[in-house]
C-alpha positions as CSV (number, residue, x, y, z in Angstrom):
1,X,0.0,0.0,0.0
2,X,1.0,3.5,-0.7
3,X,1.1,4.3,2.7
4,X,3.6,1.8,3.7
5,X,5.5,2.6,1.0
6,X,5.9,6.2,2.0
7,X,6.6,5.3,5.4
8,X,9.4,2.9,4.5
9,X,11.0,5.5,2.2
10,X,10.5,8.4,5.3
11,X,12.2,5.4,7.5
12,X,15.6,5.1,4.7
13,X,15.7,9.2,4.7
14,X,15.7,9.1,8.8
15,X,18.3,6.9,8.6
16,X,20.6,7.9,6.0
17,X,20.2,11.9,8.0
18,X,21.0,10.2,11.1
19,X,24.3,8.2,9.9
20,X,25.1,11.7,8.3
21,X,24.8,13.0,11.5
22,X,26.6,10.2,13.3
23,X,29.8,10.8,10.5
24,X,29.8,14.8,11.2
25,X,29.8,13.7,14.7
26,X,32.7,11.5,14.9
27,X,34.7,14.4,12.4
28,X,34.0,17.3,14.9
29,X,35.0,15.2,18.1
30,X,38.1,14.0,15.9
31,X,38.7,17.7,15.7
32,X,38.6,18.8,19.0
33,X,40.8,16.0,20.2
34,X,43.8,17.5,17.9
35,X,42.5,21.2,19.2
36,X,42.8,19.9,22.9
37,X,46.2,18.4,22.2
38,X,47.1,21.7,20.4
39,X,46.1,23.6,23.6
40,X,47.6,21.1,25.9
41,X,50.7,21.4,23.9
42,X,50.9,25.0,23.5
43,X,50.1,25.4,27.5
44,X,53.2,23.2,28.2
45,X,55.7,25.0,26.0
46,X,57.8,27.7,28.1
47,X,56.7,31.3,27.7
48,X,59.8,31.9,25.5
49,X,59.7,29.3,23.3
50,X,58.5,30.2,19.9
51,X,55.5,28.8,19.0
52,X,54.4,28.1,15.0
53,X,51.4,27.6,13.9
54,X,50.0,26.6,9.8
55,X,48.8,29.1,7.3
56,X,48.1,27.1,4.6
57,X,51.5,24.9,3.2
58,X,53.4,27.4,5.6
59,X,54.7,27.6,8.9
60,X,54.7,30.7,10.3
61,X,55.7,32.5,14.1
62,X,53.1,33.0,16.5
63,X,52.6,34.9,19.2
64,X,52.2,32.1,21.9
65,X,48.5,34.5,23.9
66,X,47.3,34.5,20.3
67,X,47.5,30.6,19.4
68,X,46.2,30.2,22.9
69,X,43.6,32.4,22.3
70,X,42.4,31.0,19.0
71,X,42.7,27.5,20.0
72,X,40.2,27.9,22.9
73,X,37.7,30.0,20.6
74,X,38.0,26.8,18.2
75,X,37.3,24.7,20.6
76,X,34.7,26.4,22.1
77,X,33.5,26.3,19.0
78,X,33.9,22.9,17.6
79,X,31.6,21.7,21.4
80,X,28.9,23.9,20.7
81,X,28.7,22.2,17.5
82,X,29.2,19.0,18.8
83,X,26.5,19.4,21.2
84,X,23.7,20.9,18.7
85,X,24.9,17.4,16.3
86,X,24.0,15.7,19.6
87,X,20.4,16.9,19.9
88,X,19.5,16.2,16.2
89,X,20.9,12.8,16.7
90,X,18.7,12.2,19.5
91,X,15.5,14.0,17.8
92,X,16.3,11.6,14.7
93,X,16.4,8.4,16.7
94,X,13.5,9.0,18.8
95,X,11.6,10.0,14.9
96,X,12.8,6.8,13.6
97,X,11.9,4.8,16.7
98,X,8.7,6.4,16.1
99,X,8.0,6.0,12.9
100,X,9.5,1.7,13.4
101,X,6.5,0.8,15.9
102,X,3.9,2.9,13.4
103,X,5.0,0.4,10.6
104,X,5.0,-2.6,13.1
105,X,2.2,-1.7,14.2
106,X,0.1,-1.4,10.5
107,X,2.0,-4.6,9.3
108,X,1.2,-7.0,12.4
109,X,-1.9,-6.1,13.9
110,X,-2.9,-7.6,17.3
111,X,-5.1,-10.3,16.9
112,X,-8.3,-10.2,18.2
């Protein structure tokens, strides 16, 4: 029936949203591990040392406040966005958890 069919094709489109969602995930957390590392490393180097960061193919001299600075904006950054990918990975499972128990419902009904 049509309405199955559309149901089923609404339950593939929850899913392939949430393993899109799942995949951004697992890039942004990826990401703020190296910027915590970064930080970590950067807050461990002496005061004097010189500090590099990249700019495109090149390495250039930092000012150490400033790479600090950035660093903690990106990862401020990088959780909020972690966090909002969180919620619509929640709100997508409970849709398709949802939407599962409407089909099983239609396609076995209780018996009598």
């Amino acid at each position: 029936p049509p309405q199955i069919q559309n149901m089923v094709a609404q339950l593939q489109q929850l899913q392939q949203q949430l393993q899109a969602v799942v995949s951004q995930k697992a890039q942004l957390e990826s990401m703020l591990k190296e910027t915590e590392d970064a930080i970590e490393e950067v807050e461990k180097s002496a005061e004097s040392s010189a500090i590099f960061k990249a700019v495109g193919n090149v390495l250039v001299k930092a000012d150490r406040e400033e790479v600090l600075k950035e660093l903690k904006e990106k990862k401020e950054t990088t959780e909020i966005r972690v966090k909002s990918l969180e919620r619509q990975e929640e709100r997508l499972k409970e849709r398709l958890v949802e939407l599962q128990k409407k089909l099983q419902s239609i396609l076995s009904p209780q018996a009598g």
